[in-house]
N, C-alpha and C positions, 0 to 999 in steps of 0.2 A: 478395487483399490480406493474407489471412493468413499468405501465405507468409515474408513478409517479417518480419526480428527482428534483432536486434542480433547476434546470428553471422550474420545472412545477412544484410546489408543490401541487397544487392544481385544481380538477376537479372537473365540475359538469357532471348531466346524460347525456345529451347531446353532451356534450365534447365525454367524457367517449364511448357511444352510438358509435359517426362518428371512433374514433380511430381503433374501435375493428369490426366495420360491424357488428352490431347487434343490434335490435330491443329495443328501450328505456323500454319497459317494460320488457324484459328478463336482463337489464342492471341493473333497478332497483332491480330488484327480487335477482341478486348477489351481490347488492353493501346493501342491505340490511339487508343478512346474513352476510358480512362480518362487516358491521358497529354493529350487536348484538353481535360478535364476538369480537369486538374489535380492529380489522386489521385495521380498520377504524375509521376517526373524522369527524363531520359535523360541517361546522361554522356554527354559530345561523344564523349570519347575509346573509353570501353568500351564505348560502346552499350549499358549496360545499364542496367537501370530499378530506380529506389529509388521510396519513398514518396514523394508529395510535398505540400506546403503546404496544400493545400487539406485535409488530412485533419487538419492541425495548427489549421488556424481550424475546424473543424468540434468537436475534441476542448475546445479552450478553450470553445466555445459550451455546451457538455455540461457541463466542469468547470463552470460558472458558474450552471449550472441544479440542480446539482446542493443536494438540501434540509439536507447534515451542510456545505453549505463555507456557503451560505448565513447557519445560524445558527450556525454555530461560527469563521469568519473572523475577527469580530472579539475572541472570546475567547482562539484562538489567538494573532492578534498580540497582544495585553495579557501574552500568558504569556511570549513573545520577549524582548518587552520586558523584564519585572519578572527572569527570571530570566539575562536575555544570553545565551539559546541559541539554535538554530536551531529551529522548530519547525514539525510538519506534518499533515496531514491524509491520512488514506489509505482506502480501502474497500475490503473485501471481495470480491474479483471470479474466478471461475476457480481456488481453490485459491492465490491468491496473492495482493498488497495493490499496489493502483496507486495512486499516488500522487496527490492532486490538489490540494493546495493546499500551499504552503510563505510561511512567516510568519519575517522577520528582527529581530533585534533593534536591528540599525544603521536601520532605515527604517521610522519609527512609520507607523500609520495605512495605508499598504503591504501588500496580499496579491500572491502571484502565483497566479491559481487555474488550473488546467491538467491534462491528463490526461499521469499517466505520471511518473518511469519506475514499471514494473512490479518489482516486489521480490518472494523467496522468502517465503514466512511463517514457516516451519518457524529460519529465522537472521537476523532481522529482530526488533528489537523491535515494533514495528507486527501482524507475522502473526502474534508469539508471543502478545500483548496480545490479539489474538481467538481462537486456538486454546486460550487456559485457560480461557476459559470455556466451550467444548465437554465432553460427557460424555465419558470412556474410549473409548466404542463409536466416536464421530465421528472423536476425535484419532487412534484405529486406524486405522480407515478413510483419512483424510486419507493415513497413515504409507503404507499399501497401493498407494494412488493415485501416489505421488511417489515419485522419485529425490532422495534427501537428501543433493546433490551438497557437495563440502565445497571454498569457495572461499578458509579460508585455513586454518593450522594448528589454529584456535580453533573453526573450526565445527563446532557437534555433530552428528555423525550418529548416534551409537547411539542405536538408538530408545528402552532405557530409559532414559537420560541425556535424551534431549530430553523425557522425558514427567515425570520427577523435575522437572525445571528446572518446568517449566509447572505443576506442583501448587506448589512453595515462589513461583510466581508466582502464584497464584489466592492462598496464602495470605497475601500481603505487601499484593495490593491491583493489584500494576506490575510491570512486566517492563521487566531491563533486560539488555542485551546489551551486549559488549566484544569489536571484533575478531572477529567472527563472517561478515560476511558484506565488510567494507571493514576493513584495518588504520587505525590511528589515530583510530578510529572508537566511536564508544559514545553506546545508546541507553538512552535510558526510557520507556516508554510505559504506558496504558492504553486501555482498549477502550472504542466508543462503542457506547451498544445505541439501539436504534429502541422503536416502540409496539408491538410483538410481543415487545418482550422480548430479542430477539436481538441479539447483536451485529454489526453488520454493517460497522462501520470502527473506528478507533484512531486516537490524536494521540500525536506522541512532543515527546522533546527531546534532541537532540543537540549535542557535540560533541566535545574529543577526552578521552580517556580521565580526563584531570587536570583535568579540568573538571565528570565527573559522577562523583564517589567520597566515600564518609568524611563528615564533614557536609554537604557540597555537598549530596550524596542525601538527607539526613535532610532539607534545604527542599525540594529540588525536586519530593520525592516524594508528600508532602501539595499540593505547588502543582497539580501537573497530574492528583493524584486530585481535589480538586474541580471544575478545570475539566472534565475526562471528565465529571463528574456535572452540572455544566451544560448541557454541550453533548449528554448524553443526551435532560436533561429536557425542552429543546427542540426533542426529535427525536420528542416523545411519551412518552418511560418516566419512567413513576409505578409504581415498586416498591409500593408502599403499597397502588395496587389491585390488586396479584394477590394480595398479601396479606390483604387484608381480603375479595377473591374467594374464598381458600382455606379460612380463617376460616369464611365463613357456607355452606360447601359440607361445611366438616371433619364 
């Protein structure tokens, strides 16, 4: 199943067969079960096989279980709302930020909670919102791991420029992006952390460029620092007790 991604959406046995080193008739015999299953779709006409439906009721079942959309759904849609943007929910997963909840401001009371799409973190306000608050050592690391593919003219690839951007983002509070990874696009976000302390997802708010600048940002930007700090505090993070941890250990 892994095979499958948005440049490849689609395989035949053979495909399928060379990727995995395994015999076309052992290829068929799983792509079979899973196509009676449902994991799977065949095109009439290509014969070949995409993902299918049943992996999409499975992914919603999981967005929904999930404990940052749980208590943070209803404070993201409140922020849609108050501020008329799009807003969302994403996590940590694989060096990238999946998406899993999105909040309108046209449809009060409304979440869509859902796994996907998958986003870069590295040109995303959402991945940049967790990678500031990584040490140097991690953000390297991170840098090491990945191709910092550049999907419009605005995306940063140079590593000291993306690591500048992400310290004046650790100092501001948010990270915001413009035209980095979608034209006409632009984001704000900050990071959610858990009871470890760590950040493990982000909420943003987008939309297009003239919509998040100049005093717009000077609201928007207190609006969705406190909700991140909400929707932390009900994920467990009590800054205060590592504080008063370090305190009585100092």
């Amino acid at each position: 199943m892994s095979l499958f991604s948005s440049s490849q959406p689609e395989l035949g046995i053979a495909e399928i067969s060379r990727l995995m080193a395994l015999p076309k008739p052992t290829v068929h015999g799983l792509v079979q079960t899973l196509l009676g299953e449902g994991y799977l779709n065949q095109d009439e006409e290509t014969r070949k096989y995409s993902v299918g439906l049943k992996l999409v009721e499975l992914g919603s079942l999981q967005a929904g279980n999930l404990k940052i959309n749980q208590v943070g759904g209803e404070l993201v849609q409140r922020l849609a709302v108050n501020t008329g943007l799009h807003a969302r929910i994403a996590i940590w997963d694989h060096d990238s930020m999946l998406i899993t909840l999105d909040a309108f401001p046209s449809v009060e009371n409304i979440v869509l909670q859902k796994v996907g799409p998958r986003v870069p973190a590295y040109c995303t306000a959402v991945g940049k919102a967790v990678l500031f608050t990584m040490s140097d050592v991690e953000i390297s690391a991170y840098i090491e791991r990945n191709t910092l593919h550049r999907y419009t003219q605005n995306t940063i690839t140079d590593t000291a420029q993306l690591k500048e951007s992400l310290k004046e983002a650790l100092e501001r509070g948010y990270v915001t992006e413009t035209n980095e990874l979608l034209l006409g696009m632009s984001c704000v976000a900050v990071p959610i952390f858990d009871a470890s302390f760590k950040a493990t997802g982000a909420i943003s708010l987008s939309g297009t460029p003239e919509h998040i600048k100049g005093d717009r940002l000077s609201d928007v930007g207190p609006r969705i620092i406190q909700t991140g700090f909400e929707i932390s505090r009900r994920m467990g993070y009590f800054p205060e007790t590592m504080l008063s941890s370090n305190q009585a250990t100092g």
